[in-house]
N, C-alpha and C positions, 0 to 999 in steps of 0.2 A: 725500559723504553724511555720513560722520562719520569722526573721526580722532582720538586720542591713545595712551594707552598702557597697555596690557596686561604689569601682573610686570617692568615696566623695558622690553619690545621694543615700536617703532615701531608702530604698525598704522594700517591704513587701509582703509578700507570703498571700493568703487568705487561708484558710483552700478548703480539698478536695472537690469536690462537682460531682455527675456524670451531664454527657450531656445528654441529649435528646434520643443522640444514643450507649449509655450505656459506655460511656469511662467516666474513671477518669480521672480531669481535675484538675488543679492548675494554679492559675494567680499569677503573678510577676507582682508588680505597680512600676515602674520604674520612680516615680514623671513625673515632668513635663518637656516637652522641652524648654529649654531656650530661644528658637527662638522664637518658634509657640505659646507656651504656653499650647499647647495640650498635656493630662496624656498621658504617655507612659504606656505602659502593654506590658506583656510577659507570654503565656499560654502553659502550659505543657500537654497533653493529652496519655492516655495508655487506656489496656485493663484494669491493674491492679493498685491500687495504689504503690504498690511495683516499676510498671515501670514510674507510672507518676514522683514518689519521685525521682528517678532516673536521669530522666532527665533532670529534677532542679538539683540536686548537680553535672551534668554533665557541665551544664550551668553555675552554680556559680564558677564552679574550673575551667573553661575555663575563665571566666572573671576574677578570682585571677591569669591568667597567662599573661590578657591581651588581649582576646580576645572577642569583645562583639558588638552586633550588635540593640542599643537599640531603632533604629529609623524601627525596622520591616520592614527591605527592600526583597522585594524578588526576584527571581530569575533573571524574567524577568526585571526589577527595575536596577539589579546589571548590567544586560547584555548591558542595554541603555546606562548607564552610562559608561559603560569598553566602550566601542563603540565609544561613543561620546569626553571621557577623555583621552584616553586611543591610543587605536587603531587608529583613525581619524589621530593624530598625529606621527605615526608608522613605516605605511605600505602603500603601494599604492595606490591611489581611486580605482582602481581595487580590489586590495587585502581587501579591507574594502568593498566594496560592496559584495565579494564573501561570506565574514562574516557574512554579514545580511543577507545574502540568507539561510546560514546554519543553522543560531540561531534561525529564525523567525519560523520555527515549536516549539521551546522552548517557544518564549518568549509570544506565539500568545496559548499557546497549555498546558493541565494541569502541564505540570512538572514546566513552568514559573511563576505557582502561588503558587509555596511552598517557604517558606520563606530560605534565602539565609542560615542562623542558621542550619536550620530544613532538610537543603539537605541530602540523603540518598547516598549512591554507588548503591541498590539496586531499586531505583527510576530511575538513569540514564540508568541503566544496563536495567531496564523495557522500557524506552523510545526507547530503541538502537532497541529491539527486536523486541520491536512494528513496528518502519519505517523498516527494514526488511520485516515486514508480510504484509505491504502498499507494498513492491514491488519495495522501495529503493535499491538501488546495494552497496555492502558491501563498494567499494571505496569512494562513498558518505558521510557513517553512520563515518566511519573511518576518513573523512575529519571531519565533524560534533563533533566528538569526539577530534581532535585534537583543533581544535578552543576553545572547551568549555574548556579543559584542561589550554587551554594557560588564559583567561580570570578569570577562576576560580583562576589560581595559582595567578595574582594579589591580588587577595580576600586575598588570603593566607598572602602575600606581605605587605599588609594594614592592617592588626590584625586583618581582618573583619572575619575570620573562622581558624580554629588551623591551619588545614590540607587540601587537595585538593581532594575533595570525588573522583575525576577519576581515582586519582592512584589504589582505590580498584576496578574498572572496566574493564572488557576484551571488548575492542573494536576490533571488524572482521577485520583481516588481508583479505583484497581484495586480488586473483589470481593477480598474475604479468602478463601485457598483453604482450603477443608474439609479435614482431617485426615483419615484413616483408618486405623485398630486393627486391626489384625489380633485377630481372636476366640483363644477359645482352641484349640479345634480347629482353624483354619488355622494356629495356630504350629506345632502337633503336625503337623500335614500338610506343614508347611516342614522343620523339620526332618528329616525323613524325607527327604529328598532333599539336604539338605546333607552329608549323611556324604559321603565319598570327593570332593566338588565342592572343585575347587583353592580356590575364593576361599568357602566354605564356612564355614572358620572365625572367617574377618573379620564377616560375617554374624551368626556368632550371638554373636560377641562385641558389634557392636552391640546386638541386643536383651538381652543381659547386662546392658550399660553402659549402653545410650544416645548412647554419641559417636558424633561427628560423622562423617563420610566421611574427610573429611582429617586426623582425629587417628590413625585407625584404618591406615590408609596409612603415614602416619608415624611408629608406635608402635614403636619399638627394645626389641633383651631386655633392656637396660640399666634400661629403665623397668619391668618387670614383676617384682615379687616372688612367687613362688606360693608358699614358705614362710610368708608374712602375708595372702595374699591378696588384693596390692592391686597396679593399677597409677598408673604419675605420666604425667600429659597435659602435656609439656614443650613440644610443636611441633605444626606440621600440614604437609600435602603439598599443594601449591597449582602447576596449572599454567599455565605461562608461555611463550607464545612454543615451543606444545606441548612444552615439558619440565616432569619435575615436578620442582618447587624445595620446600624446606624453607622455613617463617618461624615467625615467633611466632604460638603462638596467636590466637585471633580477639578474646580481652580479658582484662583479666586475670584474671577468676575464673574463664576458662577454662584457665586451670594450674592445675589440682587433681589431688587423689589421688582416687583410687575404690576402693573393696572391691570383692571379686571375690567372688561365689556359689561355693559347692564346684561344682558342674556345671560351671561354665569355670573355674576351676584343672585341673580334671580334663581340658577337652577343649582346653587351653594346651597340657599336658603329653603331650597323645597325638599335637597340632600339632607339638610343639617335636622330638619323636624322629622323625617323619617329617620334617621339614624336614631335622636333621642325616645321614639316612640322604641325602637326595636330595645333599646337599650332598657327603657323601663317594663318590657315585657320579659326580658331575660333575667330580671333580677341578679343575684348574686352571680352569678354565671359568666354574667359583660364582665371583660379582661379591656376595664378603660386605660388606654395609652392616650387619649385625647387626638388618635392619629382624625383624620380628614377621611381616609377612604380605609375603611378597616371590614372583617367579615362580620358575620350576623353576632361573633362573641365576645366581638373588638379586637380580638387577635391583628396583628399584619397580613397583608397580604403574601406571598412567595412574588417573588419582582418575574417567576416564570410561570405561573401561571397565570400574572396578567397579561403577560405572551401569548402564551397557548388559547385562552378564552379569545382573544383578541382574533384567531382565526375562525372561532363559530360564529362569532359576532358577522362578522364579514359576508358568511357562506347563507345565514338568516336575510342578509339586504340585498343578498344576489348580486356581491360586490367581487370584481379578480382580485386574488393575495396581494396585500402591499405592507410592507412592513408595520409594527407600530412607531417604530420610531419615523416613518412617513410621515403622520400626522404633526410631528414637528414640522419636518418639511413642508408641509402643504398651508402650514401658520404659518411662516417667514415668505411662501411665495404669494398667499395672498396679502399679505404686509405691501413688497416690495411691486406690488401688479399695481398695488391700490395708489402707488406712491410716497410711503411713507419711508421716511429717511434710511439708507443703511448701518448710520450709527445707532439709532433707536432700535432697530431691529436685531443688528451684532447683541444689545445691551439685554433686550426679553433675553436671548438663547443664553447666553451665559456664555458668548465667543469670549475669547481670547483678543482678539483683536477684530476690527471690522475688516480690513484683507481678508482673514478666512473666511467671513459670512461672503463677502464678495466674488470670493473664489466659488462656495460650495455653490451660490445660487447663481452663478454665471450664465445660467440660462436662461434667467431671468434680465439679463442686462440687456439683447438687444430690443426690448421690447422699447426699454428704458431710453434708449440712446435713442430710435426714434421717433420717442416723446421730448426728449432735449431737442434734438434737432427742428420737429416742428415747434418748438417756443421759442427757438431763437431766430428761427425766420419769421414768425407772427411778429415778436419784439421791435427788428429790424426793419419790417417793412411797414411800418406806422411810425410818424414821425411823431416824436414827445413834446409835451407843451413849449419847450425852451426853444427847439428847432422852431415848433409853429412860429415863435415871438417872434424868433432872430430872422424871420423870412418875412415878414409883415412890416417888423422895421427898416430890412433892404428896401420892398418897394416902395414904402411911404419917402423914403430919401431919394430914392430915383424919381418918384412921381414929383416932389419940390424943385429939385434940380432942374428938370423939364422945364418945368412952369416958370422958371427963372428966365 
């Protein structure tokens, strides 16, 4: 059928031949591996021979450009190694573990056993649909989809495939989930039952601050000054392979310092001499990490089961479910209600930029706008000392003129 050479190795096309299950088929003998010493082969298959032809000269002008994959790796194959080469070295152990959570239907599951070459957009597009109809939630399939993109585009990276099959694929935009504020009566109603509650003061030090689960977890006395009243967000608690690990925060404007309101200086300091009282009752036993919010033996907390408590607390104040990370939310909306700046506010949460605080709390805007609006007609419609003058000196010059 055809014959010459591919990157300097021998190759050779056998002639057509059908399969078993009525496809034309074409093999590519791609000599032998230098390593292993094992023949390489590369098999084209269609309904037609028209399309098997095809996807040979699709093949060889992808390899005249530089792009070839002649050790037949596939998908699942490529995903191990992005992981283990790649990724491992990256992204957080968290972030990498979330990774093999998401690929492992891929890599365990048919679409993992087509070869890396031989990827389709409508293969992926089928997978997507599928876990959909398994009864996945669109923000899952959409993480899923993100991950394989970023993995894939490596491929792309390393000659190993022209193009990145994802770009031709619609991954489900997930509903944006609604926020929810606690009013002010339910915080009043919350507090009231966090007094004497172990995980209590972690609590309402979020809605003080606003940070996150895992900085709160991770907050050492080392970082807390109540003389200035401020603390420093150096780390977070992230777990792994059910342990909780320490890492760097989540970016870097999420290392800041925060002010602290006298109300938590004060409820730090009521936290801080019960903790050292539990500590010298437990003797040898307290496992001092010098953490802020730790169990009765100094141990960490699980970053899930200050989740989980986080719904009995709720159900004790006769509060409806709202997330923990709500209580963030509900610190940034009474910030920006109260009127304090949206850069100040970006700078507590540990945004990224003040755009996003202004995006997430957009509901908070029109309240805002018309408080601008009535300051600029209050401003507007009272004239300022300079107009006063400059009117007072017209009539006195009209009043002389006159008189003249």
């Amino acid at each position: 059928m055809a014959s010459g050479k591919i990157t300097g190795v021998p190759v050779d096309a056998r002639p057509y031949r059908r399969s078993s299950d009525g496809l034309w088929v074409i093999t590519l003998e791609l000599g032998r591996d230098p390593v292993t010493g094992r023949r390489r082969r590369k098999t084209f298959a269609a309904k037609t021979r028209a399309g098997a032809k095809k996807k040979l000269a699709d093949y060889l002008e992808a390899t005249r450009q530089g792009y070839t994959n002649p050790t037949n790796e596939t998908l699942a194959e490529f995903l191990e190694r992005w992981l283990r080469d790649v990724a491992a070295h990256a992204v957080r152990p968290v972030t990498l573990q979330s990774y093999r959570w998401q690929l492992a239907p891929i890599m365990n599951g048919w679409l993992g056993k087509i070869r890396l070459t031989d990827l389709q957009p409508a293969a992926i597009q089928q997978f997507y649909s599928a876990r959909l109809e398994e009864g996945r939630s669109r923000r899952t399939v959409q993480y899923t989809h993100a991950v394989l993109r970023k993995a894939l585009g490596q491929a792309v990276r390393w000659g190993i495939i022209p193009r990145n099959p994802t770009d031709a694929v619609d991954a489900p935009k997930p509903a944006r989930k609604d926020m929810r504020v606690l009013a002010r009566e339910q915080i009043q109603a919350l507090m009231g039952v966090l007094e004497g509650d172990a995980l209590g003061p972690l609590y309402l030090l979020a809605l003080y601050t606003g940070c996150r689960r895992g900085e709160l977890v991770a907050l050492r006395w080392q970082d807390v000054d109540l003389d200035n009243a401020l603390i420093r967000i150096t780390r977070t608690a992230q777990l792994v392979d059910y342990e909780v690990r320490w890492s760097e925060p989540k970016t870097a404007r999420s290392r800041r310092v925060i002010a602290l309101p006298d109300a938590a200086v004060e409820m730090l300091r009521r936290h801080r001499k019960r903790q050292l009282e539990e500590r010298i009752a437990k003797g040898g036993d307290y496992e001092d990490q010098g953490l802020v919010f730790a169990q009765s033996d100094g141990r960490p907390w699980n970053p899930s089961h200050v989740t989980q408590h986080w719904a009995v607390v709720l159900e004790r104040a006769g509060l409806p479910h709202v997330r923990l990370h709500d209580l963030r939310h509900t610190h940034a909306t009474l910030l920006l209600e109260a009127g304090v700046h949206p850069k100040v506010v970006s700078e507590r949460l540990g945004h990224s930029t003040t755009t996003l605080t202004l995006d997430v709390y957009s509901h908070v805007m029109p309240s805002m706008q018309r408080e601008a609006a009535a300051a600029i007609d209050d401003a507007l419609s009272r004239p300022n000392c300079s107009q006063t003058v400059a009117r007072d000196q017209g009539r006195r010059k009209q009043m002389k003129s006159d008189s003249g």
